[in-house]
C-alpha positions in Angstrom: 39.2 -0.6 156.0 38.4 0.5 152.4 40.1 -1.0 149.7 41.1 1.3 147.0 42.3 0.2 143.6 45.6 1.0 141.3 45.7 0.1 138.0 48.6 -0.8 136.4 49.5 -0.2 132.6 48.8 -3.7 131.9 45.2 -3.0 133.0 46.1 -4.6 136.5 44.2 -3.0 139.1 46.1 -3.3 142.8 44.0 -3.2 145.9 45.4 -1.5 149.0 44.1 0.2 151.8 45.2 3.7 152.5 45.1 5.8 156.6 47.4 8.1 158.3 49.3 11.2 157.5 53.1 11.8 158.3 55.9 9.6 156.4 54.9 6.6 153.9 55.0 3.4 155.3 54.2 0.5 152.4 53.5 -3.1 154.1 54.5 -6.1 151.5 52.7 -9.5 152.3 54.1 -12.6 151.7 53.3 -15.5 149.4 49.9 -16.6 149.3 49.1 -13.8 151.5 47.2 -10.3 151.7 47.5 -7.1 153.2 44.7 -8.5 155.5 47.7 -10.8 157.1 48.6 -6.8 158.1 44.9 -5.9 159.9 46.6 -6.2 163.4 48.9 -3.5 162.0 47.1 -0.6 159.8 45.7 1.0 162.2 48.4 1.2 164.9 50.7 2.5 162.6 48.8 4.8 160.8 48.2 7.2 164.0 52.1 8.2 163.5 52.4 7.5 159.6 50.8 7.9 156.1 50.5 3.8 155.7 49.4 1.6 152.6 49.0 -2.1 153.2 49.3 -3.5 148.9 48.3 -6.6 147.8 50.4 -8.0 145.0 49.1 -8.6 141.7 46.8 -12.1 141.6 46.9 -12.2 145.7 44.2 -10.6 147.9 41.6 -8.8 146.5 44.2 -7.7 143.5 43.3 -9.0 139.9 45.2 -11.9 138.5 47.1 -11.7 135.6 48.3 -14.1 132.8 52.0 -13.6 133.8 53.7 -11.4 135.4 53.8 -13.5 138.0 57.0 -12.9 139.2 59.3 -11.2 142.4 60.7 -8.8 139.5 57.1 -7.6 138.2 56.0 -7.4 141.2 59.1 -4.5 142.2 58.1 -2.9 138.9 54.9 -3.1 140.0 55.2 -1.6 143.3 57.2 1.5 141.4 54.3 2.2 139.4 52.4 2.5 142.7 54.8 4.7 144.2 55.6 6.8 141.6 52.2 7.4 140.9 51.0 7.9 144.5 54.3 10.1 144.6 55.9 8.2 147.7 59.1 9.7 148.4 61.5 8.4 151.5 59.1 5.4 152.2 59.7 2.9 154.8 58.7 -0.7 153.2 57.6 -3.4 155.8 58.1 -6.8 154.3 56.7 -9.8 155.6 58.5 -12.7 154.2 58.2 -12.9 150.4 57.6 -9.6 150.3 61.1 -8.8 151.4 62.3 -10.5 148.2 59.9 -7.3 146.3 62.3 -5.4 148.6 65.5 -6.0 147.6 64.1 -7.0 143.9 63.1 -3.2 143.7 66.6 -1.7 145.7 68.5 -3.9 142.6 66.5 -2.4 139.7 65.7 1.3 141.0 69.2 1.7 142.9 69.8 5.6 143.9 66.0 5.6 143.9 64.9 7.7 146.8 61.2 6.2 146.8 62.1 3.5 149.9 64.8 5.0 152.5 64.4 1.6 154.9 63.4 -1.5 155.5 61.5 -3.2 158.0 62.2 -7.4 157.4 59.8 -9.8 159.1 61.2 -13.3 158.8 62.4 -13.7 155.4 66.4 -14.6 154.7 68.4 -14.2 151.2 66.9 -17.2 150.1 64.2 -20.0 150.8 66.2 -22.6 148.9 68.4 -24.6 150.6 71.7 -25.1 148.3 75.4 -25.3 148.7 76.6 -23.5 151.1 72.9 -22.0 152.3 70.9 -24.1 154.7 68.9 -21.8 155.9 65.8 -22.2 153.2 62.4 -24.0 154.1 63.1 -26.4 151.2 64.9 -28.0 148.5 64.8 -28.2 144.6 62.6 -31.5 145.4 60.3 -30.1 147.9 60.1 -27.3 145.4 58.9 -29.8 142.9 56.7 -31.4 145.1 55.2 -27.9 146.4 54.5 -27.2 142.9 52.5 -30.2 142.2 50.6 -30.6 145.5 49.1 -27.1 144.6 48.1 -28.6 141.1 46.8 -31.4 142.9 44.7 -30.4 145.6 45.6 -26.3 146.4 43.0 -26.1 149.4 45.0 -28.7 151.1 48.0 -27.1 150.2 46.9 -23.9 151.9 45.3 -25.2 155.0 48.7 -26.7 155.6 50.2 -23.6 155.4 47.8 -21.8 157.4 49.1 -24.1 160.7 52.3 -23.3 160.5 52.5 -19.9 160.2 52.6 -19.2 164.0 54.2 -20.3 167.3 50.4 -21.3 168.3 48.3 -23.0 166.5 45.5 -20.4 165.1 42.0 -20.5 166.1 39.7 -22.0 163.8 38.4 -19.0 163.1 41.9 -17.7 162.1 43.3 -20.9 160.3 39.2 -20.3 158.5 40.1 -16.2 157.1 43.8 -17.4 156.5 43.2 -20.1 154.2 40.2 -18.3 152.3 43.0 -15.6 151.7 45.4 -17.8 150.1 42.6 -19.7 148.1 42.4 -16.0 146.2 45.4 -17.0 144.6 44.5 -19.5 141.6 46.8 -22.5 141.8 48.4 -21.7 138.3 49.4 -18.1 139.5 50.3 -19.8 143.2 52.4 -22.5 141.0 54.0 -19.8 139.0 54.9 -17.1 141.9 56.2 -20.5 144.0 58.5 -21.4 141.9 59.9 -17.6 141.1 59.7 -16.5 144.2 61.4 -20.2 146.1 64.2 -20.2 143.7 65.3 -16.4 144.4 68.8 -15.8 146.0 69.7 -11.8 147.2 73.3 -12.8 149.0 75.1 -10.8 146.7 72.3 -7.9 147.5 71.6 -7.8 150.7 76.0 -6.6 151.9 75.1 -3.5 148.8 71.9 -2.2 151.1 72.7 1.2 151.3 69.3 1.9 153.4 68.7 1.0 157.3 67.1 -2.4 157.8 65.5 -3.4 161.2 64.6 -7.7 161.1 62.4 -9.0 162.9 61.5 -12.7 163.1 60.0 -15.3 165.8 61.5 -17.4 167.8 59.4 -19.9 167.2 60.0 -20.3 163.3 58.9 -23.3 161.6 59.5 -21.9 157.9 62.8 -19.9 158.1 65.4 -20.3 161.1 66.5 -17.0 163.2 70.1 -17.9 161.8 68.5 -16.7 158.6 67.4 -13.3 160.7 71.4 -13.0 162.0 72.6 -13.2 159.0 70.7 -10.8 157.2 71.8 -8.6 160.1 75.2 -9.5 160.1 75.2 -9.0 156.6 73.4 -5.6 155.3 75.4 -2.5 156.3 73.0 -0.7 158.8 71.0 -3.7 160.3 69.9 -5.5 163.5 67.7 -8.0 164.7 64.7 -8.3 167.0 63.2 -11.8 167.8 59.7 -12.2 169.1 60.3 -14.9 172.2 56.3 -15.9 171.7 55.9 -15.8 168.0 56.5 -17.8 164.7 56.8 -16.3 161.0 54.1 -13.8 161.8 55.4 -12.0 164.6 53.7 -8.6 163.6 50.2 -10.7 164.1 51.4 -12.2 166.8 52.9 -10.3 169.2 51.1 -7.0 167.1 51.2 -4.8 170.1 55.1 -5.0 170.0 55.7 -5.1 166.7 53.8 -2.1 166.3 55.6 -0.4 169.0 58.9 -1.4 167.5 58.2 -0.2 164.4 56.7 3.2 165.5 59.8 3.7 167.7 62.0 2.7 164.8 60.8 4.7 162.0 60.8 7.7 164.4 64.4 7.2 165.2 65.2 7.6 162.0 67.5 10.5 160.3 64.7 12.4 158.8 66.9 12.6 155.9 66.9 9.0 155.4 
């Protein structure tokens, strides 16, 4: 896949990979992550749509920035891209954090028509867990300790990561590309879009969703439960959930073939006004 480059007015450039004709579909990565956590995807979906897999300012093969470093540069970021690129009725595909861009973008750009839906792989309101929300993969203290483990030794910190991810473990091989991805992010960017992004909460959001949302998570989730997934379903207007019996927080790399058939099916469903 070629990676193509958007620059952004603070001299930013944003890599992505562009394929396919038909409507927009924009795929969101997660912390740590890439648009290459999306290869298993591209392709499949770009026979039906006009895809473009993004990689988030200082992740991937994106430049890092000093600042900016945060879930709500990151959705003005991503309306520069679209506005630009003149996306209209896109369907956004988050995987985990990049749900958070979601719904960061829907809050600041509301009545925008650039994103008519939302695909949500495995990310709830929040990944803190607090009063009256235990659905997070931490707390203020593992937070802090997060934090400082990626001061302290970041490689560790990602190959850690990189084994949880999934119902299975990875390959080598896998656990090998995984990690190399997430040791593109420099630790003081990782510590600062950690923090941001860990300490985010979109319950008051998510019930205002005025666009269709289809979740998706794993059954197998070691970072954010499926109660997370019901009540993000239970919650948004126009939603339901899908869980992956054989997959973990990546279910569209691990069970690609369904996801992608699932999405496909989805997207087409939808009211062509939407």
């Amino acid at each position: 896949m070629t990676t193509r480059h958007h620059q952004l007015p603070d001299g930013t450039r944003l890599a992505y990979t562009e394929a396919g004709q038909g409507r927009p579909v924009v795929l969101l990565h997660g912390v740590l992550g890439s648009r290459r956590f999306y290869e298993r995807n591209v392709d499949a979906l770009a026979q039906r749509f006009h895809v473009f897999a993004l990689d988030f300012r200082g992740h991937g093969d994106s430049s890092d920035s000093q600042g900016g470093n945060t879930v709500a540069q990151y959705a003005l970021d991503l309306e520069h891209f679209l506005h630009s690129h003149d996306l209209d009725g896109a369907v956004a595909v988050g995987w985990s954090m990049g749900n958070f861009v979601i719904w960061e973008y829907l809050s600041q750009f509301a009545g925008s028509s650039r994103i008519a839906a939302q695909i949500c792989v495995s990310q709830g309101p929040m990944d803190l867990k607090a009063d009256g929300w235990e659905h997070g993969f931490t707390d203020r203290l593992g937070l802090r300790d997060l934090i400082r483990s990626a001061q302290g030794d970041y490689r560790a910190v990602c190959a850690e990561v990189a084994t949880i991810f999934t119902k299975e473990l990875p390959s080598e091989a896998d656990q090998a590309w995984m990690v190399e991805e997430e040791l593109k992010v420099l630790p003081n960017t990782a510590a600062c879009i950690l923090a941001d992004q860990t300490q985010r909460d979109y319950r008051t959001v998510i019930p205002d969703l005025t666009v269709p949302v289809l979740a998706v998570w794993g059954r197998d989730e070691k970072c954010l439960p499926v109660a997370a997934g019901v009540w993000v379903a239970d919650s948004a207007k126009d939603a339901e959930l899908v869980v992956f019996e054989d997959s973990g927080h990546m279910p569209m790399w691990e069970e690609a073939d369904r996801f992608n058939r699932l999405a496909t099916d989805w997207i087409d469903a939808l009211d062509p006004q939407v």
